[in-house]
KOLVEXRO-592692 format. One record per residue (C-alpha): residue number from 1; x, y, z. Coordinates in Angstrom, 2 decimals. Layout:
% residues N
[NUM; [X; Y; Z]] ...
***
This chain:
% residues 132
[1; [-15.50; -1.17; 13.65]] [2; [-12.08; -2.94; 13.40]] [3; [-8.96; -1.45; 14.70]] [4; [-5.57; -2.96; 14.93]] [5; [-6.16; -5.77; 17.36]] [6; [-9.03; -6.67; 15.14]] [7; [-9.25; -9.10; 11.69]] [8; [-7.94; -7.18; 9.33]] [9; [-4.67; -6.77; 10.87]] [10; [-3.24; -10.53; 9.41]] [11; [-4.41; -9.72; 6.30]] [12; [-2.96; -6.39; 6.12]] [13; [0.68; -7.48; 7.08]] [14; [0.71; -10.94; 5.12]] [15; [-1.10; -8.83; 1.89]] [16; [2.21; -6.25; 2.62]] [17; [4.81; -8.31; 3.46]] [18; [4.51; -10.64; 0.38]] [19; [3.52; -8.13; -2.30]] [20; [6.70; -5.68; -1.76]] [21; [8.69; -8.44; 0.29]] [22; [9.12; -6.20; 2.82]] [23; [8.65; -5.25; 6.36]] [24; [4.78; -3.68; 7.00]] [25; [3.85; -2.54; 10.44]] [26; [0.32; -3.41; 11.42]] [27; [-1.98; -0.51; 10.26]] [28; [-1.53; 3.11; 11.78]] [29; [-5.13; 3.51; 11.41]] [30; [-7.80; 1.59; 10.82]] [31; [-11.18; 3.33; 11.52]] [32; [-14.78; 3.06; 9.71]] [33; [-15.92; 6.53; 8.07]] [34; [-18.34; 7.31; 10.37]] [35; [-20.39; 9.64; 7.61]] [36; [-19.94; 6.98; 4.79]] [37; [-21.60; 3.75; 5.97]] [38; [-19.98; 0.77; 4.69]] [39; [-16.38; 2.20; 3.95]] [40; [-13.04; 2.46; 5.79]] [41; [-9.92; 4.38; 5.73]] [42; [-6.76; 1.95; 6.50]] [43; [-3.31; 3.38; 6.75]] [44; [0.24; 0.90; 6.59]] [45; [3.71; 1.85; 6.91]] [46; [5.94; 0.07; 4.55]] [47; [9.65; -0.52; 4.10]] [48; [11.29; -2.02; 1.06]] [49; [14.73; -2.69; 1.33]] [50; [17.67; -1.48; -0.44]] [51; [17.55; -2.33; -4.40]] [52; [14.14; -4.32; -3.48]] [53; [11.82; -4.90; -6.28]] [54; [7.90; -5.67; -5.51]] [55; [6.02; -8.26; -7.40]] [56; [3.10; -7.28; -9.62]] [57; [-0.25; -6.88; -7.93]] [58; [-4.46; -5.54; -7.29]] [59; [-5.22; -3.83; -4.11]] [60; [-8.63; -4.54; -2.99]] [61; [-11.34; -3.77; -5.90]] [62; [-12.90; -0.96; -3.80]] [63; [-9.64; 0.18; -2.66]] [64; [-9.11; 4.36; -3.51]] [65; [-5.07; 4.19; -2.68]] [66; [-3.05; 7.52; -1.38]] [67; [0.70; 6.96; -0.98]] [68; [3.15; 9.47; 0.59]] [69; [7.06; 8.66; 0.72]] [70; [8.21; 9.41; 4.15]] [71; [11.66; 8.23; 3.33]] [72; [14.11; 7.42; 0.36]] [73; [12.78; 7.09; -3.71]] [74; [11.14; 4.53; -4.62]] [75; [10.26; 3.96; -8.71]] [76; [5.85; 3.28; -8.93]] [77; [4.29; 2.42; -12.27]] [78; [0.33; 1.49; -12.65]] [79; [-0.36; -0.13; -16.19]] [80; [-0.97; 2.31; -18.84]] [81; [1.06; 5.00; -17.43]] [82; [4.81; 5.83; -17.45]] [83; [6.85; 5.05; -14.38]] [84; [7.80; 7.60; -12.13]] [85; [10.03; 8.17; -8.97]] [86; [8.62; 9.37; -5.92]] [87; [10.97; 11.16; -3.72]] [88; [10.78; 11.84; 0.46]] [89; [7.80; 13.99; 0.88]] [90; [6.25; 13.40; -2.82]] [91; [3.24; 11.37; -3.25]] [92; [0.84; 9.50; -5.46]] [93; [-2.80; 7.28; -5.79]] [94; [-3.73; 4.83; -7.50]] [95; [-7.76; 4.59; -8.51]] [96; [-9.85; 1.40; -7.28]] [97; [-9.22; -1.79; -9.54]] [98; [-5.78; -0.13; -10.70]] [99; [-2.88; -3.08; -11.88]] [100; [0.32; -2.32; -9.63]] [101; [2.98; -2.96; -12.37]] [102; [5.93; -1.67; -10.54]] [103; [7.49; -0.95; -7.36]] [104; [11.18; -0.85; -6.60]] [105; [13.23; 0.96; -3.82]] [106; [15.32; 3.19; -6.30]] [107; [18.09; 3.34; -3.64]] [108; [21.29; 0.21; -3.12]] [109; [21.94; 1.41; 0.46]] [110; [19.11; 2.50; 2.22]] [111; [15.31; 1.79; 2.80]] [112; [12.19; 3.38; 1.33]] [113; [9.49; 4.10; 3.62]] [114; [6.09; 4.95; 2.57]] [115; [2.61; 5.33; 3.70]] [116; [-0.38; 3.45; 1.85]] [117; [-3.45; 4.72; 2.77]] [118; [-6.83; 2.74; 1.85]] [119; [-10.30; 4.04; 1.12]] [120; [-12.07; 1.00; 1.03]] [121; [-15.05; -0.88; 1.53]] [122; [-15.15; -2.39; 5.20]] [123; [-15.72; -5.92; 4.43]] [124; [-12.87; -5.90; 1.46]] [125; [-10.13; -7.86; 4.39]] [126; [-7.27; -8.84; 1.61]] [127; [-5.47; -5.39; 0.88]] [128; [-3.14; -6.51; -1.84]] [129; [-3.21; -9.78; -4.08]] [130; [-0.16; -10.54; -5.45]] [131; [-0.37; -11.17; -9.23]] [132; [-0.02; -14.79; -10.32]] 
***
């Protein structure tokens, strides 16, 4: 079992931090589901700033992905679907291999907050890749 003092914790933050160029707590949660062997559930906090724009990217190729907005709008599109704005208390997933065309913090003035919450396989350490 990893927790938050564990591996996956630099990972996490530098997989975060350069994919929305933003501020990402170390993990909330990090646990191993105890009745599915071999997968985890991994929950980060993230903050984009004002106007901020994220870059293009994969999650892990396991990864099931639930966001919830706990602050702000931000503007989410996965390839082959239409963008949409998520608003404080709205939220969204994204299924396992999906292409993370868009991200951007809808707002000039203030920060989005959200919640990204992994269903992955244990060993998968590297969240996010950024595309190339």
């Amino acid at each position: 079992m990893t927790n938050w003092k564990g591996m996956r914790v630099p990972f996490v933050m530098i997989a975060s931090a350069i994919t929305f160029s933003a501020k990402a707590a170390p993990p909330q949660f990090d646990h191993a589901i105890s009745n599915i062997p071999g997968k985890s559930l991994v929950a980060v906090e993230v903050t984009m700033a004002p106007g901020q724009r994220g870059m293009p990217h994969h999650h892990a190729k396991s990864a099931f992905i639930y966001v919830y907005v706990l602050s702000g709008a931000i503007r989410s599109q996965v390839e082959g679907e239409p963008a949409h704005d998520y608003h404080a208390g709205e939220s969204w997933y994204e299924d396992p291999g999906a292409h993370h065309i868009l991200s951007e913090n809808l707002s000039k003035t203030e920060p989005v907050k959200f919640l990204a919450v992994f269903v992955l396989d244990s060993n998968d350490k590297t969240l996010t890749v950024q595309d190339k």
